[in-house]
N, C-alpha and C positions, 0 to 999 in steps of 0.2 A: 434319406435326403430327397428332397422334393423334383422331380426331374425340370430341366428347363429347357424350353422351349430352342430349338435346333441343337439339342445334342444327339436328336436321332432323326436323322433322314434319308431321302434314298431319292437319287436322281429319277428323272424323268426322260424319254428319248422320245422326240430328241429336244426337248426342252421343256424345264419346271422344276418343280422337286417337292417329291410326298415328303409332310411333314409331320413326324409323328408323338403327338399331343393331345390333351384334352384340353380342349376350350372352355368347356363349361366352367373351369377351376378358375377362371380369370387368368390376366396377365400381370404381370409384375409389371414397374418402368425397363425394369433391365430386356423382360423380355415383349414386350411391346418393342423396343431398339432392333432386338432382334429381329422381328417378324419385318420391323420397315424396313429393316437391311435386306432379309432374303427375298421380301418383294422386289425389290428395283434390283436387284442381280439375277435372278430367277424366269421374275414377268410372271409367272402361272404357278400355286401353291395349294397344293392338296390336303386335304387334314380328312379323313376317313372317320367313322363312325362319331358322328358329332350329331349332340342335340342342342340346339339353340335356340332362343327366344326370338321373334328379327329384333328386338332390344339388345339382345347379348349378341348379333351380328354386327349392330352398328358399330357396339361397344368395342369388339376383335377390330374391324377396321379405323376406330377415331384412332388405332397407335398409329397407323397407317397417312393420314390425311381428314377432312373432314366429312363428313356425309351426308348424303341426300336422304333427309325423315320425308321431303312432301311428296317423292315420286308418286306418279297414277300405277306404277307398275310394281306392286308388292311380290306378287307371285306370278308366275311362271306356269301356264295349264293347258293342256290340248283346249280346253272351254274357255279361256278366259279371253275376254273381249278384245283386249289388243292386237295380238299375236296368233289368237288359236289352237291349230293343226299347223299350219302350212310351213312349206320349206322357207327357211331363211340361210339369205348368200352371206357368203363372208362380209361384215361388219364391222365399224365400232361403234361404242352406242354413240346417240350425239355427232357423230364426226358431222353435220354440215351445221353446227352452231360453234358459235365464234368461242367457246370453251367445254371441249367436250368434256363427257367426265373421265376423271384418272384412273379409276380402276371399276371392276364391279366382281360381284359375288354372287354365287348360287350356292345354293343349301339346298340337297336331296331329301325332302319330307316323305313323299311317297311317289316311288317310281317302282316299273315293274323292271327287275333288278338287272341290268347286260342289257338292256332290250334299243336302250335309243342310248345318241350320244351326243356330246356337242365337240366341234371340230374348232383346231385353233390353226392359226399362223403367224411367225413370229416377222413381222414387217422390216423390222431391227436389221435382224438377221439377213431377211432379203436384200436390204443396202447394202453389208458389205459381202454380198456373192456379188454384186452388179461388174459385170466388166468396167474397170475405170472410167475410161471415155464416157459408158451410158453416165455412170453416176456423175461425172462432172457437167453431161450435159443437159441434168435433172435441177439440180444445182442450182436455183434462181429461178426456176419458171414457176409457173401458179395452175393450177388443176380447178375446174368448175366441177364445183360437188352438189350433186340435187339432194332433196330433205326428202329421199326417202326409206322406208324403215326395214332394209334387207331383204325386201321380198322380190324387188326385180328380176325374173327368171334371168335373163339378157344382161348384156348389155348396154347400156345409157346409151342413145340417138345421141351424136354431134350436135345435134340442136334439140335442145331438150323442148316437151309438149308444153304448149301454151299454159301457164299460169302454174306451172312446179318451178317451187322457191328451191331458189341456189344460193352459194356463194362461193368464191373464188379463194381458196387457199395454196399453200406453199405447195408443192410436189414433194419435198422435204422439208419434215420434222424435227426439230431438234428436239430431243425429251427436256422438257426443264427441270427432273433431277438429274439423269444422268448425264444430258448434253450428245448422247448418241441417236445418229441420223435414223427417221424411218423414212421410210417411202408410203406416204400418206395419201395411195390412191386406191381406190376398192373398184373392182370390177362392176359392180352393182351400183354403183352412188357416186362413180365419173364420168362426164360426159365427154371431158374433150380437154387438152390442155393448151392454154392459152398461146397464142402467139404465131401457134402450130396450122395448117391446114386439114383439112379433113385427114387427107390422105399419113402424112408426117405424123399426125394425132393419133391414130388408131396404130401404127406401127412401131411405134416410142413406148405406147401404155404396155400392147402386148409386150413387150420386152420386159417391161414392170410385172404383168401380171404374170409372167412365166417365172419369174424369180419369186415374187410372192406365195404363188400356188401351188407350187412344187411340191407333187406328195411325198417324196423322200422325206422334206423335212413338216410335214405337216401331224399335228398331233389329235386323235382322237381320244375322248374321253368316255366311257363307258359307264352311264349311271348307276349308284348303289346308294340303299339306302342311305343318311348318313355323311353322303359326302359335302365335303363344305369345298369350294374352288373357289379361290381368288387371284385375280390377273389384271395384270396391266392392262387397260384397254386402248391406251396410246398407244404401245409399240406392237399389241396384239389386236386380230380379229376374229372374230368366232363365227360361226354358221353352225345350221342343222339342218339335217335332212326333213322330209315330212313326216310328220307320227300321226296319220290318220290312219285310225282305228289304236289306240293307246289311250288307255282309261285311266292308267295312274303316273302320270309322271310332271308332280307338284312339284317344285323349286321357288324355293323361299329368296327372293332376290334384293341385295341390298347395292350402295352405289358412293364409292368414296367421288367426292366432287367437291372444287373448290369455289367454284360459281355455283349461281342458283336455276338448275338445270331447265324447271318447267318454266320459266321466265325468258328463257330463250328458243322458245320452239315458237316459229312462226304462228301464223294463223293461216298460213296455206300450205302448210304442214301433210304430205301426202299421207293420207290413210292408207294400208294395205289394199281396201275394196280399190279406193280411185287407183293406183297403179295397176290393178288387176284389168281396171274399165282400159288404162290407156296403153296398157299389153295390147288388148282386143283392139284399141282404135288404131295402131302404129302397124299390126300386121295385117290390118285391111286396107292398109294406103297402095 
């Protein structure tokens, strides 16, 4: 009998769960259900030794949501023009466009195997650690979030540099499958939350960022060839470290989205270089 899709799994710590399947076989309706279920219960899903087409990646994610064919971001490469080498801070893709995307995916093509990782945290989860009071009094304020693309070593300035596009979102999230709260502020790509003073601002986030960042509950992922990850990017953020000097570590990336992702990216959209230029220009002030 044909084995189906989550009859064999094995949790993850401290959150996800390896699921163990071949993709290439395709999905059934029943197990496509499946897989949308252990996504939004899970957040983060493993499938090991997996070869895929990015065709038969989209295909495993459309049980899921809908997907993004035009992204400029196919793959994943210490070379590749977007991203590079360089360290990236905790993230979600998208988070400062007015719909980011639901989930995304990475497929290990060739990496050199244990060597680099990508790091999650479960934002979700951080809500309900919060001491009540913080959380209720999170609860209704709005956070300024700049469009830039994870590489902010720092911090976000209070006052963000002249001419990086922001916009002002919830402090909290409610997931629109699940309806459970996240705390939708990133260290990297918050400036300040509204309402707040400097001083109020900076000592409200830390309280956030210390429930978010928390390595007890922080999950590290360790590349092998093979591996296919998919994760919620709403309720989750990922980072990585730098891999300069890393010659093989290709990731085939695909991107469940219900909006049309490149259509909403400003046009003063920070590139990594210009945040790099206004690293240099904020610490010679």
């Amino acid at each position: 009998m044909p084995q189906e899709l989550g009859s064999d799994t094995c949790p993850i710590k401290p959150f996800g769960l390896e699921v163990r399947f071949d993709l290439s076989r395709g999905l059934s309706p029943e197990d496509g259900a499946t897989l949308r279920d252990l996504f939004y219960k899970h957040k983060l899903l493993l499938f090991r030794g997996q070869s895929l087409t990015r065709e038969e990646q989209f295909g495993v994610l459309e049980h899921i949501g809908p997907v993004d064919r035009a992204s400029s971001l196919d793959y994943v490469a210490p070379d590749d023009p977007v991203l590079g080498s360089r360290h990236l801070a905790f993230h979600s893709d998208m988070h400062f466009a007015p719909f980011p995307a639901e989930g995304v995916s990475l497929l290990a093509l060739d990496v050199e195997e244990e060597t680099t990782y990508t790091a999650f945290v479960d934002a979700a989860a951080a809500y309900r650690r919060l001491p009540e009071a913080v959380a209720q009094r999170i609860d209704g304020l709005k956070s300024v979030r700049a469009a830039t693309p994870g590489v902010y070593e720092d911090e976000l300035p209070y006052d963000l540099p002249e001419g990086m596009h922001s916009m002002e979102r919830d402090a909290v999230m409610y997931h629109p499958e699940t309806g459970e709260p996240i705390v939708y502020v990133a260290r990297c790509s918050t400036s300040r939350l509204v309402g707040l003073d400097r001083e109020d601002s900076s000592t409200l986030l830390h309280r956030l960022y210390d429930a978010i960042y928390d390595e007890a509950h922080m999950l590290k992922h360790w590349w092998r060839n093979g591996d296919l990850l998919i994760w919620d990017n709403l309720a989750l953020q990922h980072a990585r470290p730098n891999i300069e000097g890393i010659t093989r570590r290709k990731l085939q990336r695909a991107t469940i989205a219900t909006h049309d992702q490149a259509a909403q990216i400003p046009a003063s959209y920070i590139s990594p270089v210009d945040v790099e230029n206004w690293q240099v220009q904020e610490g010679a002030r």
